[in-house]
C-alpha positions in Angstrom: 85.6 184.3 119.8 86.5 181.0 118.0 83.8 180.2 115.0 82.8 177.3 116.6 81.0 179.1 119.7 79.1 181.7 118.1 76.3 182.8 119.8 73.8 181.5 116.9 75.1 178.1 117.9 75.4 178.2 121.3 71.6 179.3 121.4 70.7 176.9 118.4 72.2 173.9 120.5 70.8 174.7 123.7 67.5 174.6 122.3 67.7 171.0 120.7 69.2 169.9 124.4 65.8 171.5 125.8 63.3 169.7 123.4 65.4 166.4 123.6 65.0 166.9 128.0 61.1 167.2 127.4 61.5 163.7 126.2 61.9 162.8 129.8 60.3 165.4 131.4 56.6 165.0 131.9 54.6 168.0 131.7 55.2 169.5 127.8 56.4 172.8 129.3 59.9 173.2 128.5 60.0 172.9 124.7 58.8 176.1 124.2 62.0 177.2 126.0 63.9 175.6 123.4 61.5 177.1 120.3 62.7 180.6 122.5 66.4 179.6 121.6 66.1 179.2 118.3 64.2 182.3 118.3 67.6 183.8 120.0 69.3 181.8 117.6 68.2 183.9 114.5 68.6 187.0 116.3 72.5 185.9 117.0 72.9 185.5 113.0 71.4 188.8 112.5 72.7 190.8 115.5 75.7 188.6 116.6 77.2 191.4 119.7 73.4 192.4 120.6 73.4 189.8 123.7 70.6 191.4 125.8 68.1 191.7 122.5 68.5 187.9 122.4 68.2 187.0 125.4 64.8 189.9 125.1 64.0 187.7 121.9 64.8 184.2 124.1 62.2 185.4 127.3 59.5 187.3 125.0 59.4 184.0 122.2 59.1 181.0 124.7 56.6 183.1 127.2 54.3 183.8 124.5 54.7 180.4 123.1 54.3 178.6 126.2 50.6 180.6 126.9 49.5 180.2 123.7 50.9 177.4 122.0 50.6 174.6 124.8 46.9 174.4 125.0 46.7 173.3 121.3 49.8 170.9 121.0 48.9 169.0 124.3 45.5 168.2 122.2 47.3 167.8 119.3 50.1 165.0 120.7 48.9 163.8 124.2 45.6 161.9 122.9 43.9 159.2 124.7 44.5 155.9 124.5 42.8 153.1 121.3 39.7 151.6 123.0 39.6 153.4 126.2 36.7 153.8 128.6 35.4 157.1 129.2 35.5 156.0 133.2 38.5 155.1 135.0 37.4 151.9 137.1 41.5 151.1 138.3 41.2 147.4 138.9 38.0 146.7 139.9 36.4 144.7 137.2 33.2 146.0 135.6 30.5 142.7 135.7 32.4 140.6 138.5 29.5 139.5 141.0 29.4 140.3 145.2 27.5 140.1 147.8 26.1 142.4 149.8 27.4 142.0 153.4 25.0 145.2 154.4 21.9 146.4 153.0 22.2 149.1 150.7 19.9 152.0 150.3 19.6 154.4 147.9 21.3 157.6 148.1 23.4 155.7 151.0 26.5 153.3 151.1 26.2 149.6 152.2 29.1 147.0 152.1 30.0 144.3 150.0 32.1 141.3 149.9 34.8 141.6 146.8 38.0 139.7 146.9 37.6 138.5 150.2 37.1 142.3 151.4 34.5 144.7 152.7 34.3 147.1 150.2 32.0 150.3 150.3 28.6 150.0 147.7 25.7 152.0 146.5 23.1 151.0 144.2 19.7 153.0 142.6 17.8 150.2 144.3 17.5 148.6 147.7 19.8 145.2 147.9 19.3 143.3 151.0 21.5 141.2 153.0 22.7 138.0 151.1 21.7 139.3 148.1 23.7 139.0 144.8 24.7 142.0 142.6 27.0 142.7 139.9 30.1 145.8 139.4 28.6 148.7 137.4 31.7 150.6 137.8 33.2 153.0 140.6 31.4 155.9 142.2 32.9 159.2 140.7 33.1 160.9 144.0 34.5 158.1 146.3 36.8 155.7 143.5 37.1 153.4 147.0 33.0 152.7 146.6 32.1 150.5 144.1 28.3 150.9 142.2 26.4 148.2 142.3 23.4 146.5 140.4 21.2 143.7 141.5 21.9 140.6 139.3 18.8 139.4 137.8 17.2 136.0 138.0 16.2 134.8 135.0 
């Protein structure tokens, strides 16, 4: 076999083309495949005919990576992002003012106008018809429902 396709290589590139591809592949699963063929890699340079102990090495090295590796580099590199909210609100600004179309009870949804739409509401207090309130933020279980606050007089 020519010197250029020794096994060492073979197995050393084939693991840079995996950790490049998890550049573009959501998920941060597949590098540990490559970290298993550079494992391979070293076990080419040291047993360069012993084919099934690296592809052994290769299976064994990215398995056990993957379980117990992943859990600690996804909180190491896939952090959250500078100033963000611990809720997720979409586009549904937190403050804007509605009305409420339908009274609203607690523990049960009433409707209110937002962008020109019905939209789904609760609030901790009774709002009545015609009454004024202001965004709070989204209910957790239903992300379509908006919460709701009375706006205060002042």
């Amino acid at each position: 076999m020519p010197e250029f396709l020794s096994p060492w290589l073979i197995w050393f590139l084939a693991g840079v083309i995996i950790m490049l591809a998890e550049l573009g592949i959501p998920g941060f699963v597949i590098i540990f495949f490559g970290v298993g063929c550079w494992a391979a890699a070293l076990t080419a340079v040291w047993f360069p005919g012993a084919l099934t102990a690296q592809i052994a090495v290769f299976m064994l090295v990215s398995l056990i990576s993957l379980l117990t590796l992943r859990k600690a580099a996804v909180r190491i590199f896939v952090g959250r992002s500078e100033g963000a909210s611990d809720e997720d609100t979409g586009n549904v600004p937190v403050g804007a003012h509605v009305i409420v179309e339908q009274e609203i009870l607690p523990g049960r949804e009433g409707r209110v106008r937002f962008r020109g739409t019905l939209w789904s509401a609760v609030a901790e207090e009774p709002l009545k018809v015609g009454a004024e309130a202001q965004i709070s933020g989204v209910d957790k279980a239903n992300k379509a429902c908006l919460r709701v606050v009375p706006v205060r007089q002042e």
